[in-house]
N, C-alpha and C positions, 0 to 999 in steps of 0.2 A: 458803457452801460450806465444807468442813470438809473440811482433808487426812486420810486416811487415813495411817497407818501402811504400807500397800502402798505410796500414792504418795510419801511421804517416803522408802521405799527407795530406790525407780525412780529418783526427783531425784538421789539423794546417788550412785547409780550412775553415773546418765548425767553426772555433772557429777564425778567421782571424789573423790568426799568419804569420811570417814569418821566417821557414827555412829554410835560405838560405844557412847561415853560416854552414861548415861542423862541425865546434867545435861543436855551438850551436845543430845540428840536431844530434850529438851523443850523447850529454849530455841532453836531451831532450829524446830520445830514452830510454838510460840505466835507464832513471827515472822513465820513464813508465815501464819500464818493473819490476824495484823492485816494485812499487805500485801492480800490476798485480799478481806478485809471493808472494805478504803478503796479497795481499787477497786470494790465492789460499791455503796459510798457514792457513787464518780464516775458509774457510771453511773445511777444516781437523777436527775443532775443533766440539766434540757432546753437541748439544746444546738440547738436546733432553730432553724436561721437562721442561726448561729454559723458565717464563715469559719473552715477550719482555721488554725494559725499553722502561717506556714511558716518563713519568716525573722524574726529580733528587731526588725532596723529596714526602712525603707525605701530606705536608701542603699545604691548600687552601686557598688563600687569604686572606694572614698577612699584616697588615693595622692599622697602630697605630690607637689611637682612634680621633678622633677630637675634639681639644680644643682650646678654645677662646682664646688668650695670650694677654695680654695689651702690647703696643709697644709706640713708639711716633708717635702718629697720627699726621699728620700734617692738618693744618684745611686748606681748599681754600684760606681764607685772606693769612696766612702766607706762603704760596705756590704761590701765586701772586706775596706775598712781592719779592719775592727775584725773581723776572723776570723781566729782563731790559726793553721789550716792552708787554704790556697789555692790555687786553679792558677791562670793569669790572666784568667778572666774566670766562675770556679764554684766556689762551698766544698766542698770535700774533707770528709767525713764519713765513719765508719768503716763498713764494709759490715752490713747489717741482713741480708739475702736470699742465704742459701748457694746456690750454682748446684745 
């Protein structure tokens, strides 16, 4: 199958491209046109009996288990501590969002 000129408008239309450039609209061209002739080569191929693939593997939702892990929890007091401006129990921050 061989793009046309026509259809190489139409494409670069609908998909809001611009070629203008002669370079660019030949090399643009020759490109479509090998994609065109390797899928004309796939379909050569008998796929006759052939599941489709649907999914990569056969595993369904692998999902380690969940576990509780001890960390350094930091308590509110000491998360206060270490904040320059404070009210007693929420960091004061300078207003983002004008009324």
């Amino acid at each position: 199958m061989q793009i046309t000129e026509q259809t190489l408008d139409r494409i670069a239309e609908l998909a809001k491209l611009d070629y203008s450039d002669p370079a660019a609209r030949a090399a643009i061209l020759a490109d479509m046109e090998r994609v065109l002739s390797f899928v004309e080569r796939l379909n050569e191929v008998d796929t006759a009996g052939v599941e489709p693939l649907i999914f990569m593997t056969e595993e369904e939702n692998v999902l380690r288990p969940d576990a509780v892990i001890a960390s350094d929890i930091v308590s509110k007091q000491e998360a206060l501590r270490n904040s320059p401006v404070k009210d007693s129990d929420y960091f004061k921050v300078p207003r983002v969002v004008d009324k």
